[in-house]
ROFINU-42947 format. One record per residue (C-alpha): x, y, z. Coordinates in nm, 4 decimals, always signed. Example, Ala and Ser with C-alpha at 12.3 -4.5 7.8 and 13.67 -1.06 7.14 Angstrom:
> +1.2300 / -0.4500 / +0.7800
> +1.3670 / -0.1060 / +0.7140
//
This chain:
> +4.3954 / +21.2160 / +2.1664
> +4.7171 / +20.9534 / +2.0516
> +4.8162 / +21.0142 / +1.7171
> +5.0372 / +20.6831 / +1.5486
> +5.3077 / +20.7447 / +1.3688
> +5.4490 / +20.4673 / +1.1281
> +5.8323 / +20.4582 / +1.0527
> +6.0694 / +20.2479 / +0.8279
> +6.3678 / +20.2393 / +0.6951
> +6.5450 / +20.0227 / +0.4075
> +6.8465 / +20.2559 / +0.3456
> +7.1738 / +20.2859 / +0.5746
> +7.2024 / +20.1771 / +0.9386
> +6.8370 / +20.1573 / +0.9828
> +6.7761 / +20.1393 / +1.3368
> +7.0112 / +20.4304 / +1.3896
> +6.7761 / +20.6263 / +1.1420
> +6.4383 / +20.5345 / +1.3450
> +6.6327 / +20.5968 / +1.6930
> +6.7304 / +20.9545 / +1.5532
> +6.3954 / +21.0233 / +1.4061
> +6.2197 / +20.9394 / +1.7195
> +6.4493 / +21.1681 / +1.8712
> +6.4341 / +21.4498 / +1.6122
> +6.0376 / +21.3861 / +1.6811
> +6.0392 / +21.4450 / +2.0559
> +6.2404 / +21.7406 / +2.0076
> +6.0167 / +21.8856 / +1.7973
> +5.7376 / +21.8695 / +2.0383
> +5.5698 / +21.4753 / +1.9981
> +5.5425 / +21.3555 / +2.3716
> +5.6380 / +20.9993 / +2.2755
> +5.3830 / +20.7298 / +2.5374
> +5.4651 / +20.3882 / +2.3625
> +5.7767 / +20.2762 / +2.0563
> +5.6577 / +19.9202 / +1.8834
> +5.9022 / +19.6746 / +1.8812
> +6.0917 / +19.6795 / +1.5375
> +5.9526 / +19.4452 / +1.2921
> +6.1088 / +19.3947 / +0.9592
> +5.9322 / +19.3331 / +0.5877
> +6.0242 / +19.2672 / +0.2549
> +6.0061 / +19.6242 / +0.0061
> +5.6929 / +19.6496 / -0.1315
> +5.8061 / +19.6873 / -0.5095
> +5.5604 / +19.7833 / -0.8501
> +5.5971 / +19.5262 / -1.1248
> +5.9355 / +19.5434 / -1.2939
> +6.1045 / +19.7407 / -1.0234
> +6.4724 / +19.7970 / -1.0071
> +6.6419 / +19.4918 / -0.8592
> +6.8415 / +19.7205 / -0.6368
> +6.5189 / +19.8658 / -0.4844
> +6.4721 / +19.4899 / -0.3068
> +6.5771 / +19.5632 / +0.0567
> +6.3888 / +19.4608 / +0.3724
> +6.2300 / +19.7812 / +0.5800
> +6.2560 / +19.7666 / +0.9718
> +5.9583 / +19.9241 / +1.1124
> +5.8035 / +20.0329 / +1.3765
> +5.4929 / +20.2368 / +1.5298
> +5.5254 / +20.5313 / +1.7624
> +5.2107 / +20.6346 / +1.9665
> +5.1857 / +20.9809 / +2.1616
> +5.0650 / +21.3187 / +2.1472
> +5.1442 / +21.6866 / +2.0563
> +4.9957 / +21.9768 / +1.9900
> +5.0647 / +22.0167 / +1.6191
> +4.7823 / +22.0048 / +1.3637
> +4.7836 / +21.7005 / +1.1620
> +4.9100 / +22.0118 / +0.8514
> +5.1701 / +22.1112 / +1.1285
> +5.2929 / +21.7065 / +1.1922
> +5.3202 / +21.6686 / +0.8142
> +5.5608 / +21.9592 / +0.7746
> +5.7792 / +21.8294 / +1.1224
> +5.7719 / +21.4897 / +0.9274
> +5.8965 / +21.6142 / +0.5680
> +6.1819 / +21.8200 / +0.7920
> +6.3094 / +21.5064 / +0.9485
> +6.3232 / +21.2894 / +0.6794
> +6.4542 / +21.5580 / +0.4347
> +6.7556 / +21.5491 / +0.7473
> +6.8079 / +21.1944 / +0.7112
> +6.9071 / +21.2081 / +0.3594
> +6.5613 / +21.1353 / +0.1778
> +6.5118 / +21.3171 / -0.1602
> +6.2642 / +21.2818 / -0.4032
> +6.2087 / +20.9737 / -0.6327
> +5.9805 / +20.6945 / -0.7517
> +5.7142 / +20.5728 / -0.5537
> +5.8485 / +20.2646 / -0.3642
> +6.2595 / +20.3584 / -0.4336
> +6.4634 / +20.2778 / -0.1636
> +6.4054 / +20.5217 / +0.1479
> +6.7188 / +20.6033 / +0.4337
> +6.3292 / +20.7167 / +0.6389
> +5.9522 / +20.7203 / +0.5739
> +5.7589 / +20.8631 / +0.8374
> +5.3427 / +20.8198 / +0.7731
> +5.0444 / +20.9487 / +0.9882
> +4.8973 / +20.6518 / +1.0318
> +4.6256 / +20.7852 / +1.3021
> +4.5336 / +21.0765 / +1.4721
> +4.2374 / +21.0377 / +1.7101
> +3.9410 / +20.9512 / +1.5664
> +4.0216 / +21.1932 / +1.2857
> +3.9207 / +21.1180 / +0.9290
> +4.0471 / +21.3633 / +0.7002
> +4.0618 / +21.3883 / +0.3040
> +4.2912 / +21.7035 / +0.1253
> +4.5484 / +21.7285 / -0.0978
> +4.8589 / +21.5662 / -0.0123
> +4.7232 / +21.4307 / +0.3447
> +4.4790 / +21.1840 / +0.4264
> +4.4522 / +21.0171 / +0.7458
> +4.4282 / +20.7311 / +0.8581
> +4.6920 / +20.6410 / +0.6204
> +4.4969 / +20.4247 / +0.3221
> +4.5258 / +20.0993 / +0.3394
> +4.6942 / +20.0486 / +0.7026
> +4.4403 / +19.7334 / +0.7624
> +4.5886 / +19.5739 / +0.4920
> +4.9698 / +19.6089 / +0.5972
> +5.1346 / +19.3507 / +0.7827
> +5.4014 / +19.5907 / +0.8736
> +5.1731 / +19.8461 / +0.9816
> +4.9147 / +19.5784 / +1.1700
> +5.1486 / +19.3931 / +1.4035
> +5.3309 / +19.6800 / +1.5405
> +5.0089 / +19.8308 / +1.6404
> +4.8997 / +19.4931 / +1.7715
> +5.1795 / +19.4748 / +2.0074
> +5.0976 / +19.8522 / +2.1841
> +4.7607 / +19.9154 / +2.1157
> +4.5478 / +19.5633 / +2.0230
> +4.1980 / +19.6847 / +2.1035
> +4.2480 / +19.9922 / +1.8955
> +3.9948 / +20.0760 / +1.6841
> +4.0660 / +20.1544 / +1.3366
> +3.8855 / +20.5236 / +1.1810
> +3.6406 / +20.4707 / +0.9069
> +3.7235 / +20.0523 / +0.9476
> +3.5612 / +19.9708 / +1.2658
> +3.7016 / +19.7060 / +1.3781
> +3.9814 / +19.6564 / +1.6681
> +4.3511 / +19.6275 / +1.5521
> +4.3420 / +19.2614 / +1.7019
> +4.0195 / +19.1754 / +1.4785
> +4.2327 / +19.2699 / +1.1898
> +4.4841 / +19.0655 / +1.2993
> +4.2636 / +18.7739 / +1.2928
> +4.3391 / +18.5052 / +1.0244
> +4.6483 / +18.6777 / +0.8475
> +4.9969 / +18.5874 / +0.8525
> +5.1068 / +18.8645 / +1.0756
> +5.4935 / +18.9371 / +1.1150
> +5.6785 / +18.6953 / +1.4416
> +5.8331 / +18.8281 / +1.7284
> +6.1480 / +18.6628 / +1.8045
> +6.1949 / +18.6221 / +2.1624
> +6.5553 / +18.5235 / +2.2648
> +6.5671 / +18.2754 / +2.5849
> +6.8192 / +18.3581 / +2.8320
> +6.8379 / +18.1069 / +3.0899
> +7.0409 / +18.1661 / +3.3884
> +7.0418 / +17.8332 / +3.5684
> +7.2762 / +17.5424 / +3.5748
> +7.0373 / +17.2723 / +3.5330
> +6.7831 / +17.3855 / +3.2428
> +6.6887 / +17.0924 / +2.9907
> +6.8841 / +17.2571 / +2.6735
> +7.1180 / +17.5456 / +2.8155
> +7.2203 / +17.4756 / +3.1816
> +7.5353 / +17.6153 / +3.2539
> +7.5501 / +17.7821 / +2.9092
> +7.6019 / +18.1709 / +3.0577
> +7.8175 / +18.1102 / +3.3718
> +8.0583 / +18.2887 / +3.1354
> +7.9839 / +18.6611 / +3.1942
> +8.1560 / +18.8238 / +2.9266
> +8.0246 / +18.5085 / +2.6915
> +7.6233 / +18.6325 / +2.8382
> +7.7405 / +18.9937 / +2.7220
> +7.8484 / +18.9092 / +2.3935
> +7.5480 / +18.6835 / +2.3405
> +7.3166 / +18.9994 / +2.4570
> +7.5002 / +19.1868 / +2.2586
> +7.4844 / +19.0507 / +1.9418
> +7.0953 / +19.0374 / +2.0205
> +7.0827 / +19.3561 / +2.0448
> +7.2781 / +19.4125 / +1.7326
> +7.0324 / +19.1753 / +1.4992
> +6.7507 / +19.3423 / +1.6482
> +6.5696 / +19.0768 / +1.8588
> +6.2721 / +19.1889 / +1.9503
> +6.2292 / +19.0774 / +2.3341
> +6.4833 / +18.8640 / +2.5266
> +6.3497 / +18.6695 / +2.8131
> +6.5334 / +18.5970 / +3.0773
> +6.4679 / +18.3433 / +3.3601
> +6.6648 / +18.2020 / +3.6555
> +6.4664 / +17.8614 / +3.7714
> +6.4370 / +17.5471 / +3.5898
> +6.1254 / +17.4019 / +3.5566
> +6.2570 / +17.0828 / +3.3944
> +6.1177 / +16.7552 / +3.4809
> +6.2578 / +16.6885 / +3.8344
> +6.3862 / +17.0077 / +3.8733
> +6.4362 / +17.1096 / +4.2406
> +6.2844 / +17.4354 / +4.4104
> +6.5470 / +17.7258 / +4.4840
> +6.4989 / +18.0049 / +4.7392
> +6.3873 / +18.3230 / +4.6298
> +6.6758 / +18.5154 / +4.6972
> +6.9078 / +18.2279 / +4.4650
> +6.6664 / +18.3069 / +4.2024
> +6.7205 / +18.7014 / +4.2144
> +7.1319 / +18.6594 / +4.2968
> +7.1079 / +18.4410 / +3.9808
> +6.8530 / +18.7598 / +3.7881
> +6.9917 / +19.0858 / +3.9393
> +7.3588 / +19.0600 / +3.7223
> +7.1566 / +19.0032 / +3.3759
> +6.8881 / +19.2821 / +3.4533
> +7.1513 / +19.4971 / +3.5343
> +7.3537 / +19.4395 / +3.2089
> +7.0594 / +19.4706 / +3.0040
> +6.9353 / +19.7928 / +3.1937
> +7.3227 / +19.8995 / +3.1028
> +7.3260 / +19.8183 / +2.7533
> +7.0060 / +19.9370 / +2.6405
> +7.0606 / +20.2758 / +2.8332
> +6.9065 / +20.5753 / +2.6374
> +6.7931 / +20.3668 / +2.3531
> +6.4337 / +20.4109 / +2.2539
> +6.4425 / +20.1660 / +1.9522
> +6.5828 / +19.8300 / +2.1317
> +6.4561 / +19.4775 / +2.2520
> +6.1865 / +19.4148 / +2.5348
> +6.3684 / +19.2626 / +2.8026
> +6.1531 / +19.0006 / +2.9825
> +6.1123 / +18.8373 / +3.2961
> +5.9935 / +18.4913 / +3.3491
> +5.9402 / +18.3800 / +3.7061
> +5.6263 / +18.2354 / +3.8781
> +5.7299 / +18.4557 / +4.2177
> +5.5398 / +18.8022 / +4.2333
> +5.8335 / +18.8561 / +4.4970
> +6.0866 / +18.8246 / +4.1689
> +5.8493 / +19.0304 / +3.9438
> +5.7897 / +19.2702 / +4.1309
> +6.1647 / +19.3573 / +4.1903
> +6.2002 / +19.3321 / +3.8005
> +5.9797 / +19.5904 / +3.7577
> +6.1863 / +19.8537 / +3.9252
> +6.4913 / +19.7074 / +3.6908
> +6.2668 / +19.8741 / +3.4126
> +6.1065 / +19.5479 / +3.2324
> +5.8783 / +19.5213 / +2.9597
> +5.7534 / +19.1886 / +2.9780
> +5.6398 / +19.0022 / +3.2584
> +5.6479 / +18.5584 / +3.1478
> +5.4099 / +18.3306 / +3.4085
> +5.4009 / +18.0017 / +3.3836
> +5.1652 / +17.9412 / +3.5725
> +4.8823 / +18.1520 / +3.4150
> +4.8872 / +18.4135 / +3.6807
> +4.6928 / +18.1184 / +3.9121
> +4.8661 / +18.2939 / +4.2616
> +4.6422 / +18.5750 / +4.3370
> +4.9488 / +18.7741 / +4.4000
> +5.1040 / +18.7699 / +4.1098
> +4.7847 / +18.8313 / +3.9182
> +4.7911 / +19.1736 / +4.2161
> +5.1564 / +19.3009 / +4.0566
> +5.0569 / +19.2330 / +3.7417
> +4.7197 / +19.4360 / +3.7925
> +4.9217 / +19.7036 / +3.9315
> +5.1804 / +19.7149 / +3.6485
> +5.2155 / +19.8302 / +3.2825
> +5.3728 / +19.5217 / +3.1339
> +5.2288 / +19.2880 / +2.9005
> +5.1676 / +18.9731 / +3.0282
> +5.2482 / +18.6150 / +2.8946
> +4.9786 / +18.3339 / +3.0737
> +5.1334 / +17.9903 / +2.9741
> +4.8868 / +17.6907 / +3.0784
> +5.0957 / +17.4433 / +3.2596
> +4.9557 / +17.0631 / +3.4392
> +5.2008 / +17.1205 / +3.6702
> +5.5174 / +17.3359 / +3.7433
> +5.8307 / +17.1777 / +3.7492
> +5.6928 / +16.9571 / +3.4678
> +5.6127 / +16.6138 / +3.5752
> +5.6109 / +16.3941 / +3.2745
> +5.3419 / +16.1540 / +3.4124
> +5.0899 / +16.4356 / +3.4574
> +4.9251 / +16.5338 / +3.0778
> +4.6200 / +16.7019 / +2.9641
> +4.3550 / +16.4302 / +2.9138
> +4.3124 / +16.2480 / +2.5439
> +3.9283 / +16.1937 / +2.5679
> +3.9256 / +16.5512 / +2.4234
> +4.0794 / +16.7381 / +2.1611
> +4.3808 / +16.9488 / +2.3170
> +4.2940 / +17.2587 / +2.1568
> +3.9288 / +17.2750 / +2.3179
> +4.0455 / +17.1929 / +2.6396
> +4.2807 / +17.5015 / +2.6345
> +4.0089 / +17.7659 / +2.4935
> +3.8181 / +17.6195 / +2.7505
> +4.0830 / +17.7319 / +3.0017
> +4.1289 / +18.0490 / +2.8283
> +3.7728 / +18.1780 / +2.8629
> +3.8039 / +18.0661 / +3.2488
> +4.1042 / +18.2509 / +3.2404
> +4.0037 / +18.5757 / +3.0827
> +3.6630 / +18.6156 / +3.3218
> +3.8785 / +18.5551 / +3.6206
> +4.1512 / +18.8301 / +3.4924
> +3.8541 / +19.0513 / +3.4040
> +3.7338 / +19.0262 / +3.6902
> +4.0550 / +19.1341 / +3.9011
> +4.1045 / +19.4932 / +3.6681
> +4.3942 / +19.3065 / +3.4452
> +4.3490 / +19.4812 / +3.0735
> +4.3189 / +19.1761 / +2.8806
> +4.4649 / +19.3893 / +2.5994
> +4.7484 / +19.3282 / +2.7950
> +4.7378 / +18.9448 / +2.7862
> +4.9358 / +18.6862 / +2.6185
> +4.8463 / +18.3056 / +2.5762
> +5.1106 / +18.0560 / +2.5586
> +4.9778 / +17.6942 / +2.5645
> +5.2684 / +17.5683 / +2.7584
> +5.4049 / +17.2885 / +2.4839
> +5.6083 / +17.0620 / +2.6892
> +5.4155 / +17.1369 / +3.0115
> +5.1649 / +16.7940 / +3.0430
> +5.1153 / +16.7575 / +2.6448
> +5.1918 / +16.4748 / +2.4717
> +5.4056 / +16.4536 / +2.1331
> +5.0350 / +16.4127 / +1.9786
> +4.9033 / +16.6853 / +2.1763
> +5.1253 / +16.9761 / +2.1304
> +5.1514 / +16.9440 / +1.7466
> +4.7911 / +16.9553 / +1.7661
> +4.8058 / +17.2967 / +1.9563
> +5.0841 / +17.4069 / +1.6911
> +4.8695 / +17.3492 / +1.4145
> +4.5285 / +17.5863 / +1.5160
> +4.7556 / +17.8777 / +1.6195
> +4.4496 / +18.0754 / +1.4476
> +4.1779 / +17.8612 / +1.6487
> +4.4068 / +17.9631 / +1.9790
> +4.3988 / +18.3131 / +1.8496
> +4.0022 / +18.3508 / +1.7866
> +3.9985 / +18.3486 / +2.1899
> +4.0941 / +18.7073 / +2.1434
> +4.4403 / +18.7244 / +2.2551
> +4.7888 / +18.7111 / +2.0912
> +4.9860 / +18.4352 / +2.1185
> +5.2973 / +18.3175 / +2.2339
> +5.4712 / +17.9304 / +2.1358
> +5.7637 / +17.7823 / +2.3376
> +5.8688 / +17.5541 / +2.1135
> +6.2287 / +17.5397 / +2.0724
> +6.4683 / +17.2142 / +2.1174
> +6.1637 / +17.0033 / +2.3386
> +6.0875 / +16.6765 / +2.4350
> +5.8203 / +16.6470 / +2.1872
> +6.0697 / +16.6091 / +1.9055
> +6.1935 / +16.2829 / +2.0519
> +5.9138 / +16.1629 / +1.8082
> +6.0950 / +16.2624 / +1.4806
> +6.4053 / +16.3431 / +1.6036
> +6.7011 / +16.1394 / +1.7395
> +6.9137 / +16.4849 / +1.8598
> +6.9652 / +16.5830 / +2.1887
> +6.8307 / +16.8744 / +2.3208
> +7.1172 / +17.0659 / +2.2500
> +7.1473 / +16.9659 / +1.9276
> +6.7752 / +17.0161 / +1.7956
> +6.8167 / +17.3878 / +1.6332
> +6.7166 / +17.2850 / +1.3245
> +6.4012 / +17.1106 / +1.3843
> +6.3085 / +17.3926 / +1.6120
> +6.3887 / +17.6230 / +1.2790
> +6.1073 / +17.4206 / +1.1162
> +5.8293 / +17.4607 / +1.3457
> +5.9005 / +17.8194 / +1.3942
> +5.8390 / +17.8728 / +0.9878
> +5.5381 / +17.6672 / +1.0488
> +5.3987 / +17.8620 / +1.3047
> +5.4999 / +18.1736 / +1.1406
> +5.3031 / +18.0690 / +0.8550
> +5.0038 / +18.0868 / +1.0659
> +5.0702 / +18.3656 / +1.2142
> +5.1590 / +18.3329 / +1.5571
> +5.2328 / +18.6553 / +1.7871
> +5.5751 / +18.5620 / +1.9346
> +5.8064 / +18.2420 / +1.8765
> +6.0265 / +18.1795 / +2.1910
> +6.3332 / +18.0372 / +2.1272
> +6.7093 / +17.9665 / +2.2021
> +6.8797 / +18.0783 / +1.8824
> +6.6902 / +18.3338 / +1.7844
> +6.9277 / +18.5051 / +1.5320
> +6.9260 / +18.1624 / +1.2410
> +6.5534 / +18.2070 / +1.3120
> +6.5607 / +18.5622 / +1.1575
> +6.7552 / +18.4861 / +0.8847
> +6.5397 / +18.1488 / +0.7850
> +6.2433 / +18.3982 / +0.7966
> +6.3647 / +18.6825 / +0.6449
> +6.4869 / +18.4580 / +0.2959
> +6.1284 / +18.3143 / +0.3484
> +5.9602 / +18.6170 / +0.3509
> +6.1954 / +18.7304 / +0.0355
> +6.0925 / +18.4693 / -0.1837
> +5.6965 / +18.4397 / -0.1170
> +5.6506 / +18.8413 / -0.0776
> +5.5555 / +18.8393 / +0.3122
//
């Protein structure tokens, strides 16, 4: 039986207060299987609240098991947060920790002072896509339906993922993090904003972009994943680190560096690949690609609307993953803007995010500073921030899974005064 714990905090350092309650939880007996990444939300406030009370939660959801009773959990809970400096006060008032039973089993229960699930979990954003990002085909007590169904046509919080690119000759960045102790202090500060995965890749698969050997790709890897594995060291609140590489060779030696996330742009098409990632416990991101390195004269065809070519291909997809024993709970879609999609094309795509998303899987854009912008934009790719910040509020508005992008700190701040002012 996995019980779900919610946590938040709008008071004080407030990762350092989930990190220590997740610790204060083990130690008390909760055999921790899966942390959320942190998401953060506006206060929810009652009508004429204290303008002081208006300061953004960070959240997250912590699945595992113990053998409390759900009486015996509610006691550990009060303990820890009484520990962390909570006292009593009006409902909503600012909180240093709030720790909820969101779910235990299949459990419904009803008494005084505990009722579980938690009331009204389907209808929190901040409750809804943490559980979407460990546990999407849960389903929901006394609702019914799957955590991902819920998901389904609500504007459910972003996931900023942070590109790292470790290659001299990417479109945007080549070059950028030949500077080691500039890559550390870029990770760093990451780490300090609370980015919520940072991807990191090591081939270029620009237009023209040549082929390197394997072992360039991991000599170019092994130095990053071995800072990051440094860095995040003993932290159970931190970023998903990410690998993106076609090679299963590559992947597979990321996975004994410890990552999370596992990025193929290639839609898992070599059967080996599709083997490690069977094999694995990563999530996965497919991106749908005409070719790989990009080659600008190759598109998707126009005779057909873009987005029901690539549900088309997702479907295909999904039966073939099926098929091998790959979770699709575990799956990711990325439509692969910039890879054979014209201008016309991939703000097509951008606008159904929710049409992608009715295939059943969450969804990942790779948007930021691309070719496509050449049609409103005279910037070079360098230079094309901005109009990237756009989009992302854009696709955020729709509510798409995970924005990929280069800056992903200005991103957070755009969306968390956006969020401010219309309530998110």
């Amino acid at each position: 039986m996995t019980i779900y714990l919610g946590l938040g905090s709008n008071q004080g350092e407030r990762v350092d207060r989930l990190e220590q309650a997740v610790v204060r939880l083990q130690s008390a007996g909760f055999g921790v299987t899966r942390i959320s990444p942190v998401v953060e939300s506006p206060a929810m406030l009652p009508p004429g609240a204290d303008p002081s009370w208006d300061r953004p939660y960070l959240n997250i959801v912590v699945a595992g098991k113990a053998r409390w009773t759900p009486r015996q959990a509610l006691d550990v809970i009060k303990s820890i947060e009484r520990d962390a400096g909570r006292e009593p006060g009006p409902r909503w008032s600012p909180r240093p920790l709030d720790i909820d039973i969101l779910i235990w089993g299949d459990e419904r229960i009803q008494e005084p002072g505990l009722v579980i699930p938690h009331p009204g979990i389907e209808n929190r954003d901040f409750v809804i896509t943490p559980l979407l990002h460990i546990a999407p085909g849960l389903v929901l007590p006394g609702v019914g339906r799957t955590v991902f169904d819920l998901s389904l046509g609500r504007r459910n919080i972003p996931l900023w993922m942070g590109i790292l690119n470790i290659t001299p000759d990417s479109f945007s960045d080549g070059g950028s993090w030949e500077d080691r102790d500039r890559l550390a202090d870029w990770i760093d500060r990451m780490i300090a904003e609370n980015v919520q995965i940072i991807d990191v890749g090591a081939e270029s698969t620009r237009p023209n972009a040549r082929e390197i050997p394997l072992e360039e790709e991991w000599r170019r890897l092994q130095p990053v994943l071995d800072l990051l594995k440094e860095r995040l060291a003993g932290r159970r609140v931190r970023p998903l680190v990410s690998l993106d590489s076609r090679h299963p060779e590559i992947i597979a030696r990321g996975l004994v560096h410890d990552i999370d996330l596992i990025n193929d742009v290639t839609g898992l098409d070599d059967p080996a690949m599709a083997a490690v990632v069977r094999d694995s416990n990563c999530d996965v991101v497919a991106m749908h690609a005409m070719t790989v390195p990009v080659n600008p004269a190759v598109l998707l065809p126009d005779t057909e609307s873009a987005v029901v070519q690539l549900l088309r291909w997702i479907e295909e997809k999904k039966s073939a993953w099926d098929r091998m024993g790959i979770n699709l709970g575990r799956m990711i879609f990325d439509p692969g803007i910039g890879f054979g999609k014209s201008s016309v094309q991939a703000c097509e795509l951008m606008s159904h995010v929710q049409e992608l998303r009715g295939a059943g899987l969450r969804v990942l854009i790779g948007h930021s500073r691309k070719s496509f912008m050449a049609a409103f934009s005279d910037r070079p790719a360098r230079q094309r921030d901005l109009e990237t910040l756009g989009i992302s509020l854009a696709l955020a508005d729709q509510g798409t899974d995970i924005l990929r992008v280069h800056h992903p700190m200005i991103h957070q701040r755009a969306y968390r005064a956006w969020c401010h002012v219309t309530g998110r």
